[in-house]
C-alpha positions as CSV (number, residue, x, y, z in Angstrom):
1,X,72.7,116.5,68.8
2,X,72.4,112.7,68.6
3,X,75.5,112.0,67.9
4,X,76.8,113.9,70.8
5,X,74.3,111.7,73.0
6,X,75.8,108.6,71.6
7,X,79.6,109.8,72.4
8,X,78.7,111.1,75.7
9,X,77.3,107.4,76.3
10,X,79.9,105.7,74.8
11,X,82.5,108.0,77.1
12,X,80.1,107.0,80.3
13,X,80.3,103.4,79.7
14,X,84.8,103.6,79.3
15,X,84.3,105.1,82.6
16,X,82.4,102.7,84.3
17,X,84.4,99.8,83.0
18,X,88.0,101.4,83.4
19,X,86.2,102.1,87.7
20,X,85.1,98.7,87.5
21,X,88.7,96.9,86.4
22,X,90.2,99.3,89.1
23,X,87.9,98.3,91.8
24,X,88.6,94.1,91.0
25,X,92.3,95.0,91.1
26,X,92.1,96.7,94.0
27,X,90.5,94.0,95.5
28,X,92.3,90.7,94.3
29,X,96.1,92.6,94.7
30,X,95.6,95.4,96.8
31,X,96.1,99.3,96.9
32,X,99.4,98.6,97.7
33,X,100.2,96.4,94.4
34,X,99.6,99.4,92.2
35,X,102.2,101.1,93.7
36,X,104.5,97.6,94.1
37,X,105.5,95.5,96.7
38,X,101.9,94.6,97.5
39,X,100.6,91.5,98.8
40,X,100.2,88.3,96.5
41,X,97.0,87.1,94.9
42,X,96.9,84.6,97.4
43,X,97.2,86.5,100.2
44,X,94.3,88.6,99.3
45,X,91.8,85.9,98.3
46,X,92.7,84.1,102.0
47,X,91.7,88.0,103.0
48,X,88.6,87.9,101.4
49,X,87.5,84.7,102.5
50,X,88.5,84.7,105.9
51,X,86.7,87.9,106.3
52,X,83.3,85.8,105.5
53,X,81.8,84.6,109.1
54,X,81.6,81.4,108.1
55,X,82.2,80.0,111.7
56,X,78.8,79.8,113.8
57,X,78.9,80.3,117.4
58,X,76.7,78.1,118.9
59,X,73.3,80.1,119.9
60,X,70.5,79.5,122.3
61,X,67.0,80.6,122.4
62,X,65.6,80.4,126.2
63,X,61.8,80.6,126.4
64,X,60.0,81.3,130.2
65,X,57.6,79.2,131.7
66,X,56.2,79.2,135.2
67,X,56.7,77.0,137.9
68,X,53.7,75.4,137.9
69,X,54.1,74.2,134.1
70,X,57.4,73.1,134.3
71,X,56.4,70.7,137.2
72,X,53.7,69.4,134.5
73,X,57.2,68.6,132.0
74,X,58.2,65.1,131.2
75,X,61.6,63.9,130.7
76,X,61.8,61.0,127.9
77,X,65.7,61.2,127.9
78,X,68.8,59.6,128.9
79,X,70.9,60.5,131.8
80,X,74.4,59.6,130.7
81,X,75.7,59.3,133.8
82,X,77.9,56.7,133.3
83,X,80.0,58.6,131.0
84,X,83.4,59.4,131.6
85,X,85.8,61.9,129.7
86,X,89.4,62.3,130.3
87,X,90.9,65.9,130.2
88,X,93.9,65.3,127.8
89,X,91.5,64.3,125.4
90,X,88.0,66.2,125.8
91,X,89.1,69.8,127.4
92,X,86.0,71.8,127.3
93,X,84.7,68.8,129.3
94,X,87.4,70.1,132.3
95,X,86.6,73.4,132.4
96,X,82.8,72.5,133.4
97,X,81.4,72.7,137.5
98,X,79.8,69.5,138.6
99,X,76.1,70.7,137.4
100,X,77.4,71.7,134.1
101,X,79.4,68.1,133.3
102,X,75.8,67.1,134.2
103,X,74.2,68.2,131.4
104,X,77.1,67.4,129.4
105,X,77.2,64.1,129.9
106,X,73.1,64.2,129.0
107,X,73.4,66.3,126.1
108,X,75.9,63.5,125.2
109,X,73.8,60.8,125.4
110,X,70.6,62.0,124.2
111,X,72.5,63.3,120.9
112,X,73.5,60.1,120.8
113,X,70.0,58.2,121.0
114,X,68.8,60.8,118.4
115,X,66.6,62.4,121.2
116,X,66.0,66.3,120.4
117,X,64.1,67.3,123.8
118,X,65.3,66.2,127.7
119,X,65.0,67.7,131.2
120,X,67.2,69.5,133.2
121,X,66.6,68.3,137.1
122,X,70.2,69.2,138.8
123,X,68.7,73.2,139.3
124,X,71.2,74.3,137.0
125,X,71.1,77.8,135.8
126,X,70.8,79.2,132.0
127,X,75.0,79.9,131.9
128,X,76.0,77.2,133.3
129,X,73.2,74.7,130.7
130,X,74.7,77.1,128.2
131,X,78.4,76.3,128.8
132,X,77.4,72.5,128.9
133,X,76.6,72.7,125.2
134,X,79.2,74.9,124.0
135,X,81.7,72.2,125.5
136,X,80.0,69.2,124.3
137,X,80.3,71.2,120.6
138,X,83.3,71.8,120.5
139,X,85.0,68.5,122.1
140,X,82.4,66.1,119.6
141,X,83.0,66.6,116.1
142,X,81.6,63.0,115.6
143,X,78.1,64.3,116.8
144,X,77.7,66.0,113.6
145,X,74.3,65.9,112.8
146,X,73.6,68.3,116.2
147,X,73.1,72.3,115.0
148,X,74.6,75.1,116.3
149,X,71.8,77.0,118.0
150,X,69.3,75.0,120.3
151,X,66.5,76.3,122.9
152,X,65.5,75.9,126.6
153,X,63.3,76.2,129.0
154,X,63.8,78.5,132.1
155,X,62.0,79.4,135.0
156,X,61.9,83.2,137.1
157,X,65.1,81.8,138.7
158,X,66.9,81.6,135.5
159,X,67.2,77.5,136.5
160,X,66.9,75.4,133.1
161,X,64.5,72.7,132.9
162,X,64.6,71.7,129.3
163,X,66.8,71.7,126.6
164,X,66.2,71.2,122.6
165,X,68.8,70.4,120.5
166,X,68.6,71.4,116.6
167,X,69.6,68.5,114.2
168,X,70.4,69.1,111.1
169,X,69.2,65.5,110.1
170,X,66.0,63.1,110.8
171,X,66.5,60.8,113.3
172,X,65.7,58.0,110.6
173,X,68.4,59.8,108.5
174,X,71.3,60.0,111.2
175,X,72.5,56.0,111.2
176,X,73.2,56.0,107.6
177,X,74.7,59.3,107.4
178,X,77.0,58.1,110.4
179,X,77.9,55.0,108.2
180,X,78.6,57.3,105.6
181,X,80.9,59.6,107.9
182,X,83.0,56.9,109.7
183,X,83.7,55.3,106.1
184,X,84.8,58.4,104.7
185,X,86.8,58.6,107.7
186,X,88.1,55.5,107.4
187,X,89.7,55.9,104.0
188,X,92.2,58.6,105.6
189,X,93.1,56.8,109.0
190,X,94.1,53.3,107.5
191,X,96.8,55.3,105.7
192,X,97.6,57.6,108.3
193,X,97.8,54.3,111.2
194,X,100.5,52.9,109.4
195,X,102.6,56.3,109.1
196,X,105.3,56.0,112.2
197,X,105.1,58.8,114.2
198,X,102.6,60.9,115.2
199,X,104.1,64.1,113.2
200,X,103.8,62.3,109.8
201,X,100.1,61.0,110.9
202,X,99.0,64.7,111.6
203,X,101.3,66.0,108.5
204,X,99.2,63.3,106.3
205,X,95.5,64.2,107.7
206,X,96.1,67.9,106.9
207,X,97.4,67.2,103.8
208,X,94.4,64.8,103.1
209,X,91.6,67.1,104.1
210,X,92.8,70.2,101.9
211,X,93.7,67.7,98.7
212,X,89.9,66.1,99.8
213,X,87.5,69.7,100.1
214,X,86.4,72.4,98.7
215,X,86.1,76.0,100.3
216,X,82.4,76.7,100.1
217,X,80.6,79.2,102.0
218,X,77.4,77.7,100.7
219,X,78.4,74.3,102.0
220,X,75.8,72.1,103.5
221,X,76.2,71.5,107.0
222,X,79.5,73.5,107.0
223,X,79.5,73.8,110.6
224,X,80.2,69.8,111.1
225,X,83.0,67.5,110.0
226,X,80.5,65.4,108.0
227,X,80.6,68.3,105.3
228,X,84.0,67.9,104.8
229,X,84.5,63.9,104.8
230,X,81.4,63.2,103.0
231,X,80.6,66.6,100.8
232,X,84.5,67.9,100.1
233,X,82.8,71.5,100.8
234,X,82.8,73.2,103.6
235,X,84.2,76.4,105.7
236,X,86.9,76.4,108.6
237,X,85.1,75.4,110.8
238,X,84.0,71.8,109.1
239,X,87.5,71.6,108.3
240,X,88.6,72.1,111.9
241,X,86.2,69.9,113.3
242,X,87.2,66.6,110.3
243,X,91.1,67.5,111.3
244,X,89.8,67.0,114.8
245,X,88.3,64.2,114.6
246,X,90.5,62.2,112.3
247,X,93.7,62.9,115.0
248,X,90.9,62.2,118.1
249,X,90.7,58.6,116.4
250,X,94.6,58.3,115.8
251,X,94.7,59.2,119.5
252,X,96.1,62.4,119.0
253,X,94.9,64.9,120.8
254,X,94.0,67.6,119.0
255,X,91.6,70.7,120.2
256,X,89.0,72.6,118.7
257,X,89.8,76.4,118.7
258,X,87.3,79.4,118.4
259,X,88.3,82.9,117.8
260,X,88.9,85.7,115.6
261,X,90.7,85.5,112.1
262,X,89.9,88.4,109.8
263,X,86.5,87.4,111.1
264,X,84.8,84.4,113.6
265,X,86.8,81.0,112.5
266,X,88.1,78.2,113.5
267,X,91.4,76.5,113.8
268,X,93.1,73.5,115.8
269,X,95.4,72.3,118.8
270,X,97.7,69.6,118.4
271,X,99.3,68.0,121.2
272,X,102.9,65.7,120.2
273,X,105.3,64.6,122.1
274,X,107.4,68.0,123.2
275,X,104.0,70.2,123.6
276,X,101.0,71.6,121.7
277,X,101.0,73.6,118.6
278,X,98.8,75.6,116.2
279,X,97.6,73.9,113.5
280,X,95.2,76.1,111.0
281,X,94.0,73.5,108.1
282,X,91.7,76.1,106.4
283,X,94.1,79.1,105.7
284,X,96.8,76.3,104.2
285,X,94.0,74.6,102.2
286,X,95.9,75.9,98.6
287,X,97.8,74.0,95.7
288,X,100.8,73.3,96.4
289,X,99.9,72.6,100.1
290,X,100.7,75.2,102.1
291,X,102.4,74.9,105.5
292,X,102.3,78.4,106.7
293,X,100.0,77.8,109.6
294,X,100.4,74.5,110.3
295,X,102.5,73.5,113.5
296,X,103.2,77.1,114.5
297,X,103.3,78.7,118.2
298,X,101.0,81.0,119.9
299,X,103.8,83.8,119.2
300,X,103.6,82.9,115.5
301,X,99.8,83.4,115.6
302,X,100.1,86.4,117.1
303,X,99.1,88.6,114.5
304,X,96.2,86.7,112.6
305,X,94.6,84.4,115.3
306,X,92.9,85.4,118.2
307,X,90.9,83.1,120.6
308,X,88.0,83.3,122.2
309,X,85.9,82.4,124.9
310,X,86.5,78.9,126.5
311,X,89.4,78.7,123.6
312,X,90.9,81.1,125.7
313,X,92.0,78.0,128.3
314,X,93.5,75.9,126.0
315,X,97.1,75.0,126.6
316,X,99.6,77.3,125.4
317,X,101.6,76.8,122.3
318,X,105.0,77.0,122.7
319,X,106.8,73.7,121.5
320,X,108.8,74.2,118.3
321,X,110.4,70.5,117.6
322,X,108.1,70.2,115.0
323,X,108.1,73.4,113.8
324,X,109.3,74.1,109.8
325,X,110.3,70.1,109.5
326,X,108.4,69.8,105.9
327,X,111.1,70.9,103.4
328,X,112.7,67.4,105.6
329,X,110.1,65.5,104.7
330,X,109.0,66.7,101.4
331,X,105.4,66.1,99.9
332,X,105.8,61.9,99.7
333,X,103.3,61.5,102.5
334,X,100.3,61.2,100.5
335,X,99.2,57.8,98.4
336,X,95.7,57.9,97.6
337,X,94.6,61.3,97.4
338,X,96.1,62.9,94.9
339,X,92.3,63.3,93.1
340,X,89.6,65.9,94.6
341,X,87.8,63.8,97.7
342,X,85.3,61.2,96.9
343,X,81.8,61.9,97.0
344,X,78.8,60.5,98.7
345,X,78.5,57.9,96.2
346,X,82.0,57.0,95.5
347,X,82.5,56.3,99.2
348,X,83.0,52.7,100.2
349,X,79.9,51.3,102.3
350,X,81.0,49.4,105.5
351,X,80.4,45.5,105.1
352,X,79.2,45.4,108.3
353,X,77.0,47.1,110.7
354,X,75.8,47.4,114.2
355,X,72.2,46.8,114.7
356,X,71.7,50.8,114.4
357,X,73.6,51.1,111.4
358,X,76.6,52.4,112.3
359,X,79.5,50.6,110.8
360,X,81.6,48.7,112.7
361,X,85.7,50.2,113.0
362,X,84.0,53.5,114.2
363,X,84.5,55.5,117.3
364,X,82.1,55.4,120.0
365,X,81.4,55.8,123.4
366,X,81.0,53.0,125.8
367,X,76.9,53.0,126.7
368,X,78.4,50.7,130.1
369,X,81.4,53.0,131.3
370,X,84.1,54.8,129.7
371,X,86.9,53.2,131.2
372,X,86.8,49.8,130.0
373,X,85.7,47.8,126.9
374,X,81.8,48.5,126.1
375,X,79.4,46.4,124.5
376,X,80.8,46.8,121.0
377,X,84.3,45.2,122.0
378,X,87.4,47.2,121.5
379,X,89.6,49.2,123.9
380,X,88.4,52.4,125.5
381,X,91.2,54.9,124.4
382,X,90.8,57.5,125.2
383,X,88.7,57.7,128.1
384,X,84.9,57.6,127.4
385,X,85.3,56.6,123.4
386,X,85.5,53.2,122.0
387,X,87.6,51.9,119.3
388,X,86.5,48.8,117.8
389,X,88.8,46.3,116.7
């Protein structure tokens, strides 16, 4: 009798690892590769992965209060008015009504002073406060330390009176993190500046930020570009936001997408010179590079990408000059990253800094207007962000 018990077991545990084996093929290759012609390895994994929601929408909390108490509120923030942001560069911005580039242009500037908490006096209601800080998100990758959800303060109206960002740093922690960003992000644009056209530039900060990162859904602060220049692990949406910012700062524009991939993610807008084109850095982050989604229309995206909510607005994709050109140009772009991306402590720290901290050579806003030279020196290109000579 005990030795039938021990067969029986031994049959039960074949089972279970011959269902187990089936199940990981199944997964990995597909139902269809049993029976042949299904998809690659690769395919499957980029499956997988993209089916993980690892892009964050931004989220609000809204909390009511009665009249009477939010007379009694006291604004300790910046106003920001003197902001300016041109359309070709900052789109999101565009879309906005007058109360709503407001708040914008507050949000902007309080972010920037490391303020968490400020007023809202123009009446404005919860949507339109709402749509404020979606835009400012996802036309300011450089504001990295700012979270994705934040809270306000609403009245019976529905009018906003307050809103409370969510950083994902101390404000004694931000300056030297922002050092540590705009070096990082240094490293790639010195090469990429001295590239001829704007095609190679973009070719070399896609190829750049794969070779540099990691595809971590556990990433720290995965939602910003800082995960990506400084980590080298992040998710789509870091690695949307870093491609953004790197072309923003070779004056390319370049636009932040939101949508639906398999799951929420993240992917790109390039503008060159004959039009704008797709550009999705995460699903071609594999060895050797991949171009498959990189320069490609809206009728190539058809079938995997689908945008989303103000993404909806963007400019259409429909240029093709650029389109397929990297069998042309081959893989010679590339001179010093052919290693996995320097860390935190491997990165370069900036000789020298502005009085906050924040290296100079970065990108930043004028505080005087954003039309002209600001305090820093520089030329204001484009409009509302300073680049310092």
């Amino acid at each position: 009798m005990r030795a039938i018990k021990k067969f029986l077991r031994f049959i039960l545990k074949i089972f279970l690892l011959g269902a187990f084996g089936v199940g990981v093929y199944c997964v990995l290759f597909g139902l269809n590769g049993i029976y042949g012609g299904g998809n690659s390895l690769e395919s499957n994994v980029r499956k997988i992965a993209s089916s993980v929601s690892n892009y964050i929408p931004v989220i609000s909390n809204g909390q009511l209060i009665s009249d009477e108490d939010s007379n009694l509120l006291q604004d300790t923030g910046v106003t920001g008015a003197t902001y300016e942001f041109s359309d070709e560069f900052y789109p999101y911005y565009s879309m906005l009504d007058e109360k709503s580039k407001e708040i914008y242009k507050k949000t902007y500037a309080n972010a920037l002073e490391y303020n968490s908490s400020f007023l809202v006096t123009n009446g404005a209601s919860i949507d339109e406060a709402r749509s404020a800080v979606e835009a400012l998100f996802n036309d300011h990758p450089e504001i990295f330390w700012i979270e994705t959800q934040y809270s306000y303060l609403y009245t019976e109206k529905n009018i906003c009176v307050q809103i409370k960002l969510n950083y994902s740093l101390g404000s004694e922690e931000i300056p030297s993190a922002r050092a540590r960003f705009e070096a990082a992000a240094q490293l790639i644009i010195n090469e990429a500046a001295a590239l001829s056209s704007d095609y190679e530039k973009e070719k070399f900060v896609h190829d750049s930020i794969i070779k540099s990162t990691d595809y971590d859904v556990e990433a720290e602060m995965s939602q910003s570009a800082y995960s990506v220049l400084v980590s080298g692990k992040s998710v789509c949406a870091g690695y949307s936001r870093a491609f953004q910012y790197i072309m923003q700062r070779l004056e390319i524009p370049t636009y932040y997408v939101i949508g639906y991939s398999d799951g929420n993610h993240a992917w790109n807008i390039v503008k060159l010179d004959d039009g704008y084109y797709n550009v999705d850095v995460t699903w071609d982050s594999s060895w050797p590079i991949s171009y498959t989604y990189f320069n490609r229309t809206d009728s190539d995206f058809a079938e995997t990408h689908t945008r989303e909510d103000s993404s909806c607005y963007l400019p259409q994709c429909t240029a093709t000059a650029y389109r397929d050109l990297e069998h042309s140009f081959g893989q010679g772009l590339l001179s010093s990253f052919d290693k996995p991306s320097p860390r935190e402590e491997q990165l370069p720290q900036p000789d020298t800094q502005e009085p906050n901290g924040i290296p100079w050579g970065g990108f930043f806003p004028d505080r005087n207007h954003g039309n002209h030279s600001g305090e820093f020196g520089g030329a204001a290109t484009p409009d509302g962000v300073i680049i310092i000579n």
